[in-house]
ROGU-763574 format. One line per field, with one value per residue: residue in three letters; residue number from 1; x, y, z of N, C-alpha, C, O in turn. Coordinates in steps of 0.001 Angstrom, whole numbers, plus 500000, padded with zeros to 6 digits. Last residue first. Example, Ala and Ser with C-alpha at 12.3 -4.5 7.8 and 13.67 -1.06 7.14 Angstrom:
r <- [SER:ALA]
k <- [2:1]
n_X <- [512850:513190]
n_Y <- [497750:494310]
n_Z <- [507080:507800]
ca_X <- [513670:512300]
ca_Y <- [498940:495500]
ca_Z <- [507140:507800]
c_X <- [512900:513200]
c_Y <- [500030:496700]
c_Z <- [507870:507800]
o_X <- [513409:514236]
o_Y <- [501138:496681]
o_Z <- [508039:508465]
END
This chain:
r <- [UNK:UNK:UNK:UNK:UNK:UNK:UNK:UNK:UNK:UNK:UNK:UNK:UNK:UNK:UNK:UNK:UNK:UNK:UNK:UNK:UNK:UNK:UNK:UNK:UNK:UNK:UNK:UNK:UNK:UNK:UNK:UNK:UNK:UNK:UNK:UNK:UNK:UNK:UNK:UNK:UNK:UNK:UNK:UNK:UNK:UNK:UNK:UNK:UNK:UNK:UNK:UNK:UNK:UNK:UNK:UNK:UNK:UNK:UNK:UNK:UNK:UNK:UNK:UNK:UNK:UNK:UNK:UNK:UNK:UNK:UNK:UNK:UNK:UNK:UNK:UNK:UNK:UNK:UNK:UNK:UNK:UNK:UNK:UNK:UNK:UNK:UNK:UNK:UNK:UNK:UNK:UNK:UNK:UNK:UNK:UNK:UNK:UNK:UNK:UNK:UNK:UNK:UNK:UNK:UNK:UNK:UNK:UNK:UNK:UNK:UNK:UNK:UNK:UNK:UNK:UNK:UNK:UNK:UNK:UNK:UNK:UNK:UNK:UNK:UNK:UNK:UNK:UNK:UNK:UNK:UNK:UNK:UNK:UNK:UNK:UNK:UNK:UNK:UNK:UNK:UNK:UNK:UNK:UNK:UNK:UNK:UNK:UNK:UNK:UNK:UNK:UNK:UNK:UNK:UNK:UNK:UNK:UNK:UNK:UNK:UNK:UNK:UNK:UNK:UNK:UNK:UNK:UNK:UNK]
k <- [169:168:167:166:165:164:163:162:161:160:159:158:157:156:155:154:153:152:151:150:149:148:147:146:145:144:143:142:141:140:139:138:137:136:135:134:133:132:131:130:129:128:127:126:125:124:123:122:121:120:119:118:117:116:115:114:113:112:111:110:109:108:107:106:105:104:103:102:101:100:99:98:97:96:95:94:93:92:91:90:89:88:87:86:85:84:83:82:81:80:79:78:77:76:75:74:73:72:71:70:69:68:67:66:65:64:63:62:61:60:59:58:57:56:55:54:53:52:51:50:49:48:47:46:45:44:43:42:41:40:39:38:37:36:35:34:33:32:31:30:29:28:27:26:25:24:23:22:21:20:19:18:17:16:15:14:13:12:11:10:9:8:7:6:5:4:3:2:1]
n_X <- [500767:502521:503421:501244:502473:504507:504343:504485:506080:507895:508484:509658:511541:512917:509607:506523:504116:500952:497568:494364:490851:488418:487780:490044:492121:494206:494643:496780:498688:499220:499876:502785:503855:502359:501490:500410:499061:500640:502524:504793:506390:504540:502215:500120:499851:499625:502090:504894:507264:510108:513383:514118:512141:512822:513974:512873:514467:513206:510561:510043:509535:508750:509521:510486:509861:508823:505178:503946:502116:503728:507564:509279:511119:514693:515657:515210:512767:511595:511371:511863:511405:511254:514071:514267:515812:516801:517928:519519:518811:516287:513836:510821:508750:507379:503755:500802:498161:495792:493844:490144:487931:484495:482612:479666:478260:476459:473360:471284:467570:465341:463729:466528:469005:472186:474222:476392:479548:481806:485105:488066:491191:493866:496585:496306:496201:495563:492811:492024:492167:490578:488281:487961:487457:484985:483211:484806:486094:487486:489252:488818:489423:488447:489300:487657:487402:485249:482225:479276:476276:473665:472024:471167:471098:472440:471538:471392:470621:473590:475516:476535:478013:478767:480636:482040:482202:485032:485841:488568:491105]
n_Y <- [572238:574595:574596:575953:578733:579032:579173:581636:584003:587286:589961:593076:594614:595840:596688:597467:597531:597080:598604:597970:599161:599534:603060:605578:607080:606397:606864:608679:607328:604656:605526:606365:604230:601548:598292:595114:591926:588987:587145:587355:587256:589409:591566:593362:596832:600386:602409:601890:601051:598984:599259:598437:596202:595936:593751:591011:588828:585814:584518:581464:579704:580964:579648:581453:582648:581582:582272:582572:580424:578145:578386:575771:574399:572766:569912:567225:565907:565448:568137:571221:573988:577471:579287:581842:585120:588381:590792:591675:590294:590395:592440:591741:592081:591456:592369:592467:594846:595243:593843:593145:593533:593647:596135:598167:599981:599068:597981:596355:595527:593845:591203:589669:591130:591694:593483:592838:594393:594513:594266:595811:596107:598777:600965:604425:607045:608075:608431:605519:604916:606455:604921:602730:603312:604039:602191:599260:595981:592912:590281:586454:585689:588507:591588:595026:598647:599882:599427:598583:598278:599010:598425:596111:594088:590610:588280:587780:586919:586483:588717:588321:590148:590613:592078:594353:596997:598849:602505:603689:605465]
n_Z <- [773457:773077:770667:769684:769799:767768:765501:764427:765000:765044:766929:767916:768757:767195:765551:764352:766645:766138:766472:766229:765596:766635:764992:763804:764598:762954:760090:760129:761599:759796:757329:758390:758790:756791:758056:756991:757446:757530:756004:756229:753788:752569:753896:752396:753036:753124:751326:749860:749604:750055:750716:753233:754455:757748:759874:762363:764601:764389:762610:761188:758790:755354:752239:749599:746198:744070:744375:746726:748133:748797:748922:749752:752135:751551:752698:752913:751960:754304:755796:754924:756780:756781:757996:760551:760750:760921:758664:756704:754730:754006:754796:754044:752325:749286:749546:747817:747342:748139:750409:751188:752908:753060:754057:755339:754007:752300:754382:756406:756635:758514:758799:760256:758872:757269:755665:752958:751679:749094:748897:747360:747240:747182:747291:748439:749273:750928:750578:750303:753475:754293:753640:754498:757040:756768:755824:757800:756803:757990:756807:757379:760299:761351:762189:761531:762023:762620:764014:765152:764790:766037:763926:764020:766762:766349:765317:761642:759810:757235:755050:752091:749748:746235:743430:742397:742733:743857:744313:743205:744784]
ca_X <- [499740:501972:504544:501604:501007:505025:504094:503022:506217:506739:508856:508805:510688:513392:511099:507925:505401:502040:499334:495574:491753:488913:487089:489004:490470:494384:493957:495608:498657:499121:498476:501512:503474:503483:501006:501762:498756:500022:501107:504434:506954:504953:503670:500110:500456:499828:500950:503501:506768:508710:512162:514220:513268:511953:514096:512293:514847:513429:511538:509921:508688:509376:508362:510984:510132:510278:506839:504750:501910:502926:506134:508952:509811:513597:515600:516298:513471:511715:512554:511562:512275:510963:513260:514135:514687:517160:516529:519612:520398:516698:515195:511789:508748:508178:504877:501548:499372:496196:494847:492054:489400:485732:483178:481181:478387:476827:474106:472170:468831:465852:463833:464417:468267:470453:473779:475136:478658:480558:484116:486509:489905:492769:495623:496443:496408:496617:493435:491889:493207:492011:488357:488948:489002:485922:483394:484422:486339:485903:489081:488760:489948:488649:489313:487638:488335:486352:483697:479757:477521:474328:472434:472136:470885:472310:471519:472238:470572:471652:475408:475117:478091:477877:480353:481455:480819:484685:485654:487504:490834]
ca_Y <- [571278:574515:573697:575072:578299:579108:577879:581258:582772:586218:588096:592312:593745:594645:596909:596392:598375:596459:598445:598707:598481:598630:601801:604151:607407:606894:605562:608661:608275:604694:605060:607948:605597:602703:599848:595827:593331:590110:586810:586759:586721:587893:591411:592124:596067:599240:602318:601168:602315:598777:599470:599924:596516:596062:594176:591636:590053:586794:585697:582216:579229:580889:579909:580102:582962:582262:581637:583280:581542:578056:579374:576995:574855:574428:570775:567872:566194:564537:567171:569900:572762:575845:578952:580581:584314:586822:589986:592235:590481:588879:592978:592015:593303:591300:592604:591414:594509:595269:594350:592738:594199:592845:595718:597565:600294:599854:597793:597098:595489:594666:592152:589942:590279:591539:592678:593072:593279:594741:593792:596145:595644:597576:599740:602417:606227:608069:609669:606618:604191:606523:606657:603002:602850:605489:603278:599915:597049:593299:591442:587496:584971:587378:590835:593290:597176:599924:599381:599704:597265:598846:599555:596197:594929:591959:588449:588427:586204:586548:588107:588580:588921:591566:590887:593447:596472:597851:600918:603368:604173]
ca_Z <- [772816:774572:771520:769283:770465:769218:765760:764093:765404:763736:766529:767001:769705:767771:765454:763888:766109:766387:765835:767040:764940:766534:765865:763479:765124:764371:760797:759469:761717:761250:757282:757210:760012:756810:757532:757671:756962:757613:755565:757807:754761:752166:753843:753140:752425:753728:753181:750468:749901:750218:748882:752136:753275:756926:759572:761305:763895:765757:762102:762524:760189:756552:753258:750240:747554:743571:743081:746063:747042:747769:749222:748675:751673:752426:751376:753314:750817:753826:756004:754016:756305:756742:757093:760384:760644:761596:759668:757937:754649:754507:754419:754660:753241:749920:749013:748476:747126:746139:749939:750103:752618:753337:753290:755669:755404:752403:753529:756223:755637:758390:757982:759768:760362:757390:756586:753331:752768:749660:748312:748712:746754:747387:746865:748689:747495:751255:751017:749409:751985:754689:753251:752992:756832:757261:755002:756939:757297:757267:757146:756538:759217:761809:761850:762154:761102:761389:763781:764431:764435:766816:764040:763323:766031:767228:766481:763079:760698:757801:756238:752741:750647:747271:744181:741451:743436:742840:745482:742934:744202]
c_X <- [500610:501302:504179:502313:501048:504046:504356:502898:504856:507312:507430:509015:509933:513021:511890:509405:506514:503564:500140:496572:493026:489703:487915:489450:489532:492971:493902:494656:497080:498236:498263:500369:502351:502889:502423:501100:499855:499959:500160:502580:505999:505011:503923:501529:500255:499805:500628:503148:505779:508743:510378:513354:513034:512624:513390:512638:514001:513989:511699:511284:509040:509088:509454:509789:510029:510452:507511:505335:502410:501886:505233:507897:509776:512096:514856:516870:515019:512641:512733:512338:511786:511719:512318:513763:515268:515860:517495:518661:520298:517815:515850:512498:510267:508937:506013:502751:500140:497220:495304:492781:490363:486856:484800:481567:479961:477797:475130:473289:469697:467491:464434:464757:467188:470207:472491:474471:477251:480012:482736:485238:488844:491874:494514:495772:496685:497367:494616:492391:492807:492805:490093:488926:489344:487032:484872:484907:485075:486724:488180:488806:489796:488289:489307:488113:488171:487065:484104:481588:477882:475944:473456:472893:471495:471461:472033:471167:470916:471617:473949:475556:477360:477805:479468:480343:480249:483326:484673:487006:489330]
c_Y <- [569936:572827:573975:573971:576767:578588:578024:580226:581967:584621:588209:591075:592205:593980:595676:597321:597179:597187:598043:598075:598995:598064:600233:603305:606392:606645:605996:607786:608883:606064:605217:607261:606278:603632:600732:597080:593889:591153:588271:586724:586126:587033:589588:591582:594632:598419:601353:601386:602154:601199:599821:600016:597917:596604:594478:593100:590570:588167:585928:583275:580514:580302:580012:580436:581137:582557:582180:582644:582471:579297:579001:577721:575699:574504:572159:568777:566758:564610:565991:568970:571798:575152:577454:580095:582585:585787:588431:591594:590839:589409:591509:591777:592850:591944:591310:591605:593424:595126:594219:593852:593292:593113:594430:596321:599787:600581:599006:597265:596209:594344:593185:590454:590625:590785:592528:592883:593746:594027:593930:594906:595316:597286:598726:601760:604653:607056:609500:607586:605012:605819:606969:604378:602758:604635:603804:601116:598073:594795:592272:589224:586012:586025:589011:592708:595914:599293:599800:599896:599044:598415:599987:597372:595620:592939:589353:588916:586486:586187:587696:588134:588944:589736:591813:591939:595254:596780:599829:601985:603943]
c_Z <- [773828:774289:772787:770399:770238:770266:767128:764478:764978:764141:765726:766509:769179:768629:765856:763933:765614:766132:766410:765696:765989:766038:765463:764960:764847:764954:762322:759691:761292:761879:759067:757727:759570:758394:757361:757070:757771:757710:756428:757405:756078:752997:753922:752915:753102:752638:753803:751500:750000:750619:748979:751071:752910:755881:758077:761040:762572:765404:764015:762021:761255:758327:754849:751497:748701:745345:743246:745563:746462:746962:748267:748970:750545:751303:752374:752586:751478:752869:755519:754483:755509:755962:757328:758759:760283:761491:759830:759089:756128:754873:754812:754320:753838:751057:749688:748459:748295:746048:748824:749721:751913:752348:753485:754257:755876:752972:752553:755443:756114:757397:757520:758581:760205:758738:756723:754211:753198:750478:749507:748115:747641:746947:747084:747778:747656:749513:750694:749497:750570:753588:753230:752781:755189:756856:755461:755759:756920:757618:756810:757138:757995:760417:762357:761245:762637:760539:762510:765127:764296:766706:764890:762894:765297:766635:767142:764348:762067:759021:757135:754374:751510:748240:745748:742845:742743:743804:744175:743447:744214]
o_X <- [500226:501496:504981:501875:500605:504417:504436:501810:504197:508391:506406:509797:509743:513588:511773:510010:507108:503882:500295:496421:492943:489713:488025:490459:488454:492897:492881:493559:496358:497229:497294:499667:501324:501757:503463:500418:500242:500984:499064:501659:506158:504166:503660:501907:500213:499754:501085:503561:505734:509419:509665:512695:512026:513566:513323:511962:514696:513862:510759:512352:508273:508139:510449:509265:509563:511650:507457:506293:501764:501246:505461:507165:510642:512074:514643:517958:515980:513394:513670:513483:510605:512401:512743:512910:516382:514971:518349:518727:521086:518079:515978:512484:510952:509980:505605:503293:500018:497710:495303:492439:491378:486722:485882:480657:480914:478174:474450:474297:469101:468238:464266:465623:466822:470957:471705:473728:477017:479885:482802:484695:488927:491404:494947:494586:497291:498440:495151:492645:493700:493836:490700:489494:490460:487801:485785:485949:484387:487669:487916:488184:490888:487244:489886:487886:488384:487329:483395:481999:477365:476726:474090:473811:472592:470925:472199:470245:470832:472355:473297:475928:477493:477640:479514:479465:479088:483370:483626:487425:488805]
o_Y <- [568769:572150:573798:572897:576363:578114:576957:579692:581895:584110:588890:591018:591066:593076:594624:598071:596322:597186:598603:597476:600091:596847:599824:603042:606256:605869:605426:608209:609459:605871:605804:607906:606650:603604:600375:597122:593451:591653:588568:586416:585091:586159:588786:591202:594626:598851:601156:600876:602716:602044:600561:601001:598421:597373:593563:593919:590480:588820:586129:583075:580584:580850:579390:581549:580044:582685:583349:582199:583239:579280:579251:576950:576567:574625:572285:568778:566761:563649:565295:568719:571794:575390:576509:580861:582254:585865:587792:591932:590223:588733:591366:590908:593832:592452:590409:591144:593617:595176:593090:594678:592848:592937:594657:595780:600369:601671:599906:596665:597205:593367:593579:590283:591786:590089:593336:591936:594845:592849:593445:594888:594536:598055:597574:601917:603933:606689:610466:608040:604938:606166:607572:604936:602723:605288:603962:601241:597835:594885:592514:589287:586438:585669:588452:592817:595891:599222:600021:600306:600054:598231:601027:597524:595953:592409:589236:589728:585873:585310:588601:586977:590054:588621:592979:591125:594936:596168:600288:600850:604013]
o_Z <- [773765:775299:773704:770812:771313:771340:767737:764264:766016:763840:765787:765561:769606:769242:765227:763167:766269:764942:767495:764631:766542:765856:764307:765614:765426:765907:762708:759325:762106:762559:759548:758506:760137:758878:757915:756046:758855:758173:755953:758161:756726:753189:754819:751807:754332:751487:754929:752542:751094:751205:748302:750736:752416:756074:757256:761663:761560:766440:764784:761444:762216:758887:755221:751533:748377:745595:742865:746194:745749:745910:747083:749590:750655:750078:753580:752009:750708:752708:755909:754106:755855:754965:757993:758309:759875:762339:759215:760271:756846:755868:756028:753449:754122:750646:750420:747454:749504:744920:748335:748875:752449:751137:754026:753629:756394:752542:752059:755817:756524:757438:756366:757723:760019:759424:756228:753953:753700:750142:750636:747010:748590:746109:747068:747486:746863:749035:750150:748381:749725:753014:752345:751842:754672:756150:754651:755115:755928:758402:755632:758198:757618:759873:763289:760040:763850:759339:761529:766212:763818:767639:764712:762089:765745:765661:768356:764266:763131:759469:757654:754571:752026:747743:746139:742560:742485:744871:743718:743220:745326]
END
């Protein structure tokens, strides 16, 4: 996949050196990654969209180097027939949420069974249901050696609670 250099994002100002940055994958609210992690999504034929980051401090430029990650694909990842999940509620309407970014999908508050759909073939992928990045084994495997990134194993361990931090408040 051809890395696209329509847009360029400056970071100023940094307070480290900048020779000194050096990961694979961060994240925090957006996903920064670098060279070596789309090398892996190229190897393995993934979709995505790279958009360029420029770092700077004084004077000094670094650029090239790392890139913030969209995924080229939003799938539907789980298997509803076989997963145990919650839907949101509409309790004014006494109705279920719709997904404001998927037309046609319902929003969910909490999966205790995430079973993954047969269909999805996709290395990785931003999976509908829980909004994050999900990998195939293949990308796992091939990703192995990048800086700062781990894995979550989705089996029957695996909950999607995004309100569970919440009901400490």
């Amino acid at each position: 996949m051809k890395i696209e250099h329509d847009y360029s994002l400056t970071l100023k100002n940094l307070d480290v050196e900048l020779e000194s940055i050096d990961f694979d994958f961060h994240q925090v609210g957006a996903i920064y990654v670098s060279k070596r992690f789309l090398s892996v999504c190229d190897r393995l034929g993934a979709k995505y969209r790279a958009v360029p980051l420029e770092l700077k401090s004084g004077k000094k430029i670094r650029q090239g180097d790392f890139f913030i990650f969209l995924p080229g694909e939003s799938l539907a990842g789980m298997d509803k027939d076989q997963s145990i999940y919650e839907l949101s509620k509409d309790i004014q309407a006494d109705g279920v949420i719709n997904s404001p970014l998927y037309p046609g999908s319902i929003s969910i508050d909490r999966i205790d069974l995430f079973v993954l759909s047969d269909a999805i073939e996709s290395d990785i992928f931003r999976c509908q249901e829980t909004l994050e990045l999900f990998c195939s084994e293949r990308f796992l495997l091939a990703a192995s050696d990048l800086k700062g990134i781990s894995f979550t194993k989705v089996d029957s361990a695996y909950r999607y609670d995004p309100w569970a931090d919440l009901e400490d408040i």
